[in-house]
C-alpha positions as CSV (number, residue, x, y, z in Angstrom):
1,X,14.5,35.3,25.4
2,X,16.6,34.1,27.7
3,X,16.7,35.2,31.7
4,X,19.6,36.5,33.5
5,X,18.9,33.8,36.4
6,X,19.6,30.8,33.7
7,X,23.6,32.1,34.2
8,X,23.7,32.3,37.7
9,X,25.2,29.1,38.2
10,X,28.9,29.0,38.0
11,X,29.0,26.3,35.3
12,X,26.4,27.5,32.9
13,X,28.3,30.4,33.0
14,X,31.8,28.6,32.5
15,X,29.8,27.1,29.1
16,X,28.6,30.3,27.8
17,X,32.3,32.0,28.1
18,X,33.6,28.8,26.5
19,X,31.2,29.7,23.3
20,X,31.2,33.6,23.6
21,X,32.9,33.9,20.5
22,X,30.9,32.5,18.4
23,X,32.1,29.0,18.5
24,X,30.4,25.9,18.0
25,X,31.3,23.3,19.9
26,X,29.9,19.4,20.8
27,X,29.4,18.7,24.6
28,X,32.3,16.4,24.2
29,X,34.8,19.7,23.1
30,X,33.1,21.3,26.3
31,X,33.9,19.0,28.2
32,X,37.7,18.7,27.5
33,X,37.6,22.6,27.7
34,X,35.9,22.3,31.3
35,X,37.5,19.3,32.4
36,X,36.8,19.5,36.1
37,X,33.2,19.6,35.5
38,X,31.0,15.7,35.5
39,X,30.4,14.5,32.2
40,X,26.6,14.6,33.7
41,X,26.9,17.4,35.7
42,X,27.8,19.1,32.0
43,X,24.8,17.4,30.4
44,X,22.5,18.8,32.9
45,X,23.9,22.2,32.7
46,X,23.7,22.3,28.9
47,X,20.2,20.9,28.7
48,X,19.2,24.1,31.4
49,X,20.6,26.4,28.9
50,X,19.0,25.3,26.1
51,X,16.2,25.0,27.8
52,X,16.4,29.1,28.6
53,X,17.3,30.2,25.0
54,X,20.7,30.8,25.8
55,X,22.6,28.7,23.6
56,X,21.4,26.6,20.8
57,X,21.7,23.5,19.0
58,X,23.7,24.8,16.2
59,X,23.8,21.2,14.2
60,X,23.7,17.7,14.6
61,X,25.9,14.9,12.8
62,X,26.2,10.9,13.2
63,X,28.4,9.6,15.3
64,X,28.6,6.1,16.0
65,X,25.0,5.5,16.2
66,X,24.1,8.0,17.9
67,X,23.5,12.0,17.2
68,X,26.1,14.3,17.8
69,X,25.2,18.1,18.8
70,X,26.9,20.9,18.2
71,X,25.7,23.8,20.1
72,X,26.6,27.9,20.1
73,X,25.4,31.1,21.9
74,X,22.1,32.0,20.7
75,X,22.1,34.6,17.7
76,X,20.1,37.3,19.9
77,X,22.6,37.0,22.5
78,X,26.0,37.0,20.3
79,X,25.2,39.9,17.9
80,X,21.8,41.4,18.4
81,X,20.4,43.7,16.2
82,X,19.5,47.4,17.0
83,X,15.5,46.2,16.5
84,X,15.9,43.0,18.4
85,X,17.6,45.3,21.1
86,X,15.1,48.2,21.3
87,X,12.4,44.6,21.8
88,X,14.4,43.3,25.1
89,X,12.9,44.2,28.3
90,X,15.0,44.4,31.2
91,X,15.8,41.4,32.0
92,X,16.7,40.5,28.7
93,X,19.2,43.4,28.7
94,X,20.7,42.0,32.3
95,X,20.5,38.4,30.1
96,X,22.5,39.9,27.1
97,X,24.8,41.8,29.7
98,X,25.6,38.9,31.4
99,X,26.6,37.0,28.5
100,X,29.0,39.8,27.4
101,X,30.4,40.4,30.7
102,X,31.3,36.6,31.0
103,X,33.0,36.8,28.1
104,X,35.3,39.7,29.2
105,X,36.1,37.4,32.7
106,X,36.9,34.7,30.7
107,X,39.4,36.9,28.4
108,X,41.2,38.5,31.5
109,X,41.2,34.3,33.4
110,X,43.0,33.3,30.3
111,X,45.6,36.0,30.2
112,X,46.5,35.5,33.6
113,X,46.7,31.6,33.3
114,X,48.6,32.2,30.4
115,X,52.1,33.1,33.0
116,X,52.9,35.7,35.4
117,X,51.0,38.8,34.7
118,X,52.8,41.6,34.2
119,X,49.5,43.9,33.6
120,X,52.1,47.2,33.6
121,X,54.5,46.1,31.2
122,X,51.0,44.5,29.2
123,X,49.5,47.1,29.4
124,X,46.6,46.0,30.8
125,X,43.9,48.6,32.2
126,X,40.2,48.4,33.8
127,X,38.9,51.5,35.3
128,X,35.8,53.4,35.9
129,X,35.2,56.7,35.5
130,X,32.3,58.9,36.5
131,X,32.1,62.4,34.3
132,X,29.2,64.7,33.2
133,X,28.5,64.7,29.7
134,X,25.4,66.0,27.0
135,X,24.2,63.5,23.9
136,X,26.5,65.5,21.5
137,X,29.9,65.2,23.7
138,X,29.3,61.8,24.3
139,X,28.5,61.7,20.4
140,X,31.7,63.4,19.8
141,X,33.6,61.4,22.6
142,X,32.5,58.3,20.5
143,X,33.5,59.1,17.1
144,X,37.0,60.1,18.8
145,X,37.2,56.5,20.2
146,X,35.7,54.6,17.3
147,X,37.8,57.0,14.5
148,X,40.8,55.8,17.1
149,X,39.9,51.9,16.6
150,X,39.2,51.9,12.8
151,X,42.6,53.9,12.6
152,X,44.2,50.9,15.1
153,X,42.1,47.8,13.6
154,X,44.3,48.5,10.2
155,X,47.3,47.2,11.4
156,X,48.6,44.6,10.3
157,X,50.8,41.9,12.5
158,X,53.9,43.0,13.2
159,X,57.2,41.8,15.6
160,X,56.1,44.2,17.6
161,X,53.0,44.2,17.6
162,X,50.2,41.7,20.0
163,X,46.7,40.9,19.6
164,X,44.8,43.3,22.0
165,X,41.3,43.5,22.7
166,X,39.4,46.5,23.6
167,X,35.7,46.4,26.0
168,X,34.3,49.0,26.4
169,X,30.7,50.2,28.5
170,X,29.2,53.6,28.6
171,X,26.2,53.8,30.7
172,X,24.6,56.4,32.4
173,X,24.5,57.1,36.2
174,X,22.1,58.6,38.2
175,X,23.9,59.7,41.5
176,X,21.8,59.1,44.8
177,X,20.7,62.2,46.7
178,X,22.1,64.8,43.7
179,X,20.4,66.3,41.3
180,X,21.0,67.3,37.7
181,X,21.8,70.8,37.4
């Protein structure tokens, strides 16, 4: 697997949010998505993520005598399994993390290059917030949110109606100096 340290550069990160969503792309389609980065400066960055298991070569095809790649996130870091996730250690997790949190900054750079945000009227919300909860009211809290979704995830598009896109992480938190009662 994959270590968190392989996204620590700001352009291996930039690649991985450009194929967070599953897509398969050539360096070439990279490239015109990252246009401010070297042609070999990309090259070199790509090669250092394969290299870590953090994207893949997905295919290859012919083009003009030469061999085309086409690369994507790797499998275990897009959609792992519950099994492959109970196998990570930690720095896997911080790995797989990483890759999911990129792909949130990504989402919120591209709504705010998209005009003036207006994250009010957009409705457009990022908080934290701490609370004490057991298993079963975080169970219950869950199935509240998720039953919410499904109910949401029906709709069809309307007039009215914008793509949205819900993140969500629930973690717990152990608070310095206090102890669970």
């Amino acid at each position: 697997m994959a270590t968190a340290s392989a996204l620590l550069h700001p352009v291996r990160l930039r690649i991985v949010q450009v194929l967070r969503d599953g897509d398969e792309l050539t360096t070439h389609q990279i490239r015109e998505l990252l246009g401010d980065v070297p042609v070999a400066t990309l090259y070199r960055h790509v090669a250092a993520l394969v290299d870590a298991d953090v994207i893949q070569i997905a295919d290859e095809r012919p083009v003009r005598g030469t061999t085309e790649k086409i690369y994507r996130i790797a499998p275990t870091l897009a959609n792992p399994t519950a099994e492959e996730l109970a196998a990570l250690t930690p720095d896997d997790l911080l790995t797989l993390f990483t890759v999911f949190t990129s792909g949130t900054i990504r989402d919120m750079d591209a709504y705010l290059q998209a005009g003036p945000p207006d994250l009010v009227e957009d409705r457009v919300n990022f908080a934290q917030a701490d609370f004490w909860a057991s298993d079963d009211e975080i169970d219950v809290f869950l199935g509240t949110v998720t039953d919410a979704l499904l109910q949401l995830r029906q709709n069809p598009p309307r007039a009215d109606r914008r793509p949205r896109r819900l993140t969500t992480i629930l973690m717990p938190r152990d608070v310095p100096g206090e102890e669970t009662p």
